[in-house]
C-alpha positions in Angstrom: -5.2 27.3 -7.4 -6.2 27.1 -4.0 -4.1 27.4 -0.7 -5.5 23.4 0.8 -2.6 21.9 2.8 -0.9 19.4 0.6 -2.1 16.1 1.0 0.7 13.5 2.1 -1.1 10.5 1.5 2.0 7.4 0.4 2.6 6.7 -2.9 2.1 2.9 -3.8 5.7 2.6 -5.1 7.0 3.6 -2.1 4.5 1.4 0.1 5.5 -1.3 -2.1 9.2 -0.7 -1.1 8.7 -0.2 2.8 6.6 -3.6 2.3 9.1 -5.5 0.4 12.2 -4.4 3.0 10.7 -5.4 6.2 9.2 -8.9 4.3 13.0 -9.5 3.5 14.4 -8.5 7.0 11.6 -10.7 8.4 13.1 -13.7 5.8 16.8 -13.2 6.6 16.2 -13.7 10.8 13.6 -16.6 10.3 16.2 -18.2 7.7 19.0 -17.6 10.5 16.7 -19.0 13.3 15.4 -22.1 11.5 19.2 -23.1 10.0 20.3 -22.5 13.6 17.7 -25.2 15.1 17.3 -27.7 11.9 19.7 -26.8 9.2 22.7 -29.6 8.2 25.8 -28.4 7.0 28.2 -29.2 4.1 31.6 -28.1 2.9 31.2 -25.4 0.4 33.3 -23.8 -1.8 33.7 -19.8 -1.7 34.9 -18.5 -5.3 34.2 -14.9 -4.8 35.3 -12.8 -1.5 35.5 -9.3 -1.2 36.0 -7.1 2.3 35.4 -3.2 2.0 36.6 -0.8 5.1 33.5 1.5 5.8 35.2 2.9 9.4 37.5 1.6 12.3 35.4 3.7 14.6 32.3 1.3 15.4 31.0 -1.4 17.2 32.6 -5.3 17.4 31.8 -6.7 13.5 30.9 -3.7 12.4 33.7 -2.4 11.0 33.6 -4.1 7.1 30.6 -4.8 4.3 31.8 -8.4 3.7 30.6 -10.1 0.3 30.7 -13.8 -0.5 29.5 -16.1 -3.4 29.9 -20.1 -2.7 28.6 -23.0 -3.8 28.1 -26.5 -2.0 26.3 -30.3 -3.0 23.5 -31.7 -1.4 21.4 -34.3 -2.4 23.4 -35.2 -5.3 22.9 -31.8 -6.7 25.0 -28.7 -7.0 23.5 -25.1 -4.9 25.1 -21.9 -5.1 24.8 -18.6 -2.5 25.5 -15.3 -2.4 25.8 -13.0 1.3 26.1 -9.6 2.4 26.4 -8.8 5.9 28.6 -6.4 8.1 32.0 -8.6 10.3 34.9 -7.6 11.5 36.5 -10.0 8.6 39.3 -9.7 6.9 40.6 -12.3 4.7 42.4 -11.7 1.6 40.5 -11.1 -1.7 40.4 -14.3 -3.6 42.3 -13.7 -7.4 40.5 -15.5 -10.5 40.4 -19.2 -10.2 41.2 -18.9 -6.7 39.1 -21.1 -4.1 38.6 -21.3 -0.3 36.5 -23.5 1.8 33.7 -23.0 4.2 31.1 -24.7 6.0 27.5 -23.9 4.7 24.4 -24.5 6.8 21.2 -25.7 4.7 17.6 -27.2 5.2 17.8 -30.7 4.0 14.7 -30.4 2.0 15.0 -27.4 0.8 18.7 -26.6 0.1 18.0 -23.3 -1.4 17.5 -22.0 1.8 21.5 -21.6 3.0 24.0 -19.2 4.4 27.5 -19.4 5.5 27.0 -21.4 9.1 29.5 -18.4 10.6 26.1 -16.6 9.7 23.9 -19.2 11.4 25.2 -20.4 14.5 24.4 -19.3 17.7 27.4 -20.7 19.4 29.8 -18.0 16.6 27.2 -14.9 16.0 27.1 -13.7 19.7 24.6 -12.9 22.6 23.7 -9.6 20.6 22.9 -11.1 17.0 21.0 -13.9 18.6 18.7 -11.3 20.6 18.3 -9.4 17.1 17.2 -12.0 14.9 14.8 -13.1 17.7 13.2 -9.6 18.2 13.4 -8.6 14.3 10.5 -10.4 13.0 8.2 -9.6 15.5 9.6 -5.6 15.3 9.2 -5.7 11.5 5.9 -7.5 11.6 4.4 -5.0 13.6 6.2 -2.1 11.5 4.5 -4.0 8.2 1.0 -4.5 10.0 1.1 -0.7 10.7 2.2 0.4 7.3 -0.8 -1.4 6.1 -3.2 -0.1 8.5 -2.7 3.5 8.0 -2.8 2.9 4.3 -5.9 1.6 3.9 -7.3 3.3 6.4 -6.2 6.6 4.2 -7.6 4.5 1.4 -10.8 3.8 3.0 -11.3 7.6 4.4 -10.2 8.6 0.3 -13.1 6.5 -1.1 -15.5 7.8 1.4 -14.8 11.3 0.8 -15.1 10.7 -3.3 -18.6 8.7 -2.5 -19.7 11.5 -0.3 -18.8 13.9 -3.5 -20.3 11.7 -6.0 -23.8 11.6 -4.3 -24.0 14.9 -3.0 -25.3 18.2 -5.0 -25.6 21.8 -4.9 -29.2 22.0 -3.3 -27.8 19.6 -0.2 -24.9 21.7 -0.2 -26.2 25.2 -0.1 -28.9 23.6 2.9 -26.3 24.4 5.3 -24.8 28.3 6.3 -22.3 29.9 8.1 -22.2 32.9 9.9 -19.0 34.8 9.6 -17.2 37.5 12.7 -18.6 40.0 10.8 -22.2 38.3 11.3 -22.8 37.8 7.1 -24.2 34.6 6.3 -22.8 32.5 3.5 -23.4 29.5 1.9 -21.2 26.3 2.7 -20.3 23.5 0.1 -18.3 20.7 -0.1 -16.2 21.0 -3.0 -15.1 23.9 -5.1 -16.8 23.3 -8.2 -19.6 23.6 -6.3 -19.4 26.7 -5.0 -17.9 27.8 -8.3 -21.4 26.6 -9.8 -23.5 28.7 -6.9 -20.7 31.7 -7.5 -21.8 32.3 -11.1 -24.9 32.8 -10.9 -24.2 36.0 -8.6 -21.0 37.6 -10.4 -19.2 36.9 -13.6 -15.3 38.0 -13.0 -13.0 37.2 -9.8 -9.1 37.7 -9.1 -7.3 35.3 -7.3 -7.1 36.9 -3.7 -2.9 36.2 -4.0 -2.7 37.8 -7.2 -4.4 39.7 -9.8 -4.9 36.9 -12.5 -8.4 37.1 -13.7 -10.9 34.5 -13.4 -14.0 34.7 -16.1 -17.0 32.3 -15.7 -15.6 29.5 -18.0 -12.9 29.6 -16.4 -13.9 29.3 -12.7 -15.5 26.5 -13.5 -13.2 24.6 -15.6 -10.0 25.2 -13.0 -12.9 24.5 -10.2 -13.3 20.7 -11.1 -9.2 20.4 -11.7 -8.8 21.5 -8.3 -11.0 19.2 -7.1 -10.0 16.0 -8.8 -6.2 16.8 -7.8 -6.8 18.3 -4.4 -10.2 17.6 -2.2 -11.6 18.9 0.4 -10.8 17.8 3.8 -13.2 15.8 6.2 -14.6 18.9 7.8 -13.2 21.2 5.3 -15.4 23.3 3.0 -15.6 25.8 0.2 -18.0 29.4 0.9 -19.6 31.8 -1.2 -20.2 34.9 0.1 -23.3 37.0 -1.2 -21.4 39.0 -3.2 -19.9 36.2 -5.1 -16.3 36.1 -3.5 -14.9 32.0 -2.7 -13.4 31.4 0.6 -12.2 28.1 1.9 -12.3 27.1 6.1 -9.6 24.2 6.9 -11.3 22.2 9.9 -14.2 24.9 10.1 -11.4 27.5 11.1 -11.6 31.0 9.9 -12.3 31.5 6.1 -9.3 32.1 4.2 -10.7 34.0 1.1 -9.4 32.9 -2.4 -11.9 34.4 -5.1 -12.6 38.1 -4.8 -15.1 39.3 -7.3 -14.4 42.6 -9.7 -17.3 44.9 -9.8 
């Protein structure tokens, strides 16, 4: 209805998404560190391997997606894990009922914590994997803190702007003025339904400045508080009536971009 930038505040599914991916990343390099320094290790069983070429044009264990289910005891009890990661690896996919054996890192008192210890030892990841799963916590808590921020901050400037609406009205808003290059006053307001309100009361029919689609009181009014409720104004945004009834909108108090044009 009107021609407002579209906002691009972040949906909450997708903040929930961003959230939950750096959390994990933040997991999988604090696991790796801890069952580097403290974790025990245990002959496990791999019964599921699987090796898939993504290119032979990248960097040192980069090459494959390696996938591996295993299982290993500890503390009398039976503990099963499943990795993903990127190697250079290449061992031959294992055929139903067929077992290999690997060493498996684990926190002693909390076994569900594990990983193959290829995955967790300094001494076989390499200078480069030990650098990133140092740095990738603190990167990805800082990325998290300012997903965060920013949202509620667009949360917090949201709810003031819907306050601000709820308590104002049309006599505060039509206290104010605004001179126009052509050195007409009109009246300023801070949401369209209320200049939509002040409009009526001067004219009775308006065409959409794009187009010629008609606009009758009832109307006006009706579309007026949609517009509102999907799209609001701006923080130093505002709606204008003119004084012969015509609706203009100023992004930023810019120039007045007219949207209502009343028929005579």
């Amino acid at each position: 209805m009107s021609r407002k930038k579209s906002k691009n505040n972040l949906p909450i599914p997708i903040l929930i998404i961003i959230c939950a991916v750096l959390i994990f990343a933040i997991y999988i390099s604090l696991t790796t560190i801890v069952l580097a320094f403290w974790g025990d290790t245990a002959l496990g069983t791999v019964d599921g391997y699987h090796s898939r070429m993504d290119s032979s044009f990248t960097d040192v264990n980069r090459s494959r997606t390696v996938s591996k289910s295993y299982y290993f005891m500890a503390n009398g009890k039976k503990y099963q894990g499943y990795v993903i990661y990127s190697s250079d690896e290449q061992w031959p996919s294992l055929k139903e009922g067929e077992i290999r054996r690997e060493s498996i890192s684990y926190l002693s008192f909390f076994p569900r914590i594990n990983k193959p210890t290829a995955l967790a030892d300094f001494g076989e990841m390499g200078d480069f994997a030990i650098i990133f799963h140092f740095l990738a916590p603190v990167a990805c808590g800082f990325l998290l803190f300012l997903v965060i921020r920013t949202y509620s901050k667009e949360k917090k400037k949201a709810d003031k702007k819907k306050t601000k609406a709820a308590v104002g009205n049309i006599t505060g808003a039509q206290k104010n003025a605004v001179i126009t290059k052509g050195g007409a006053q009109v009246k300023k307001f801070s949401s369209l339904s209320e200049a939509a309100q002040y409009a009526v009361s001067i004219t009775g029919r308006w065409r959409f400045a794009d187009s010629y689609d008609e606009y009758d009181r009832d109307r006006l009014l009706i579309e007026s508080e949609f517009s509102d409720e999907e799209n609001p104004a701006d923080e130093g945004s505002y709606y204008v009536v003119a004084a012969n009834g015509a609706i203009g909108f100023s992004e930023d108090g810019g120039e007045i971009d007219w949207l209502f044009l009343p028929l005579t």
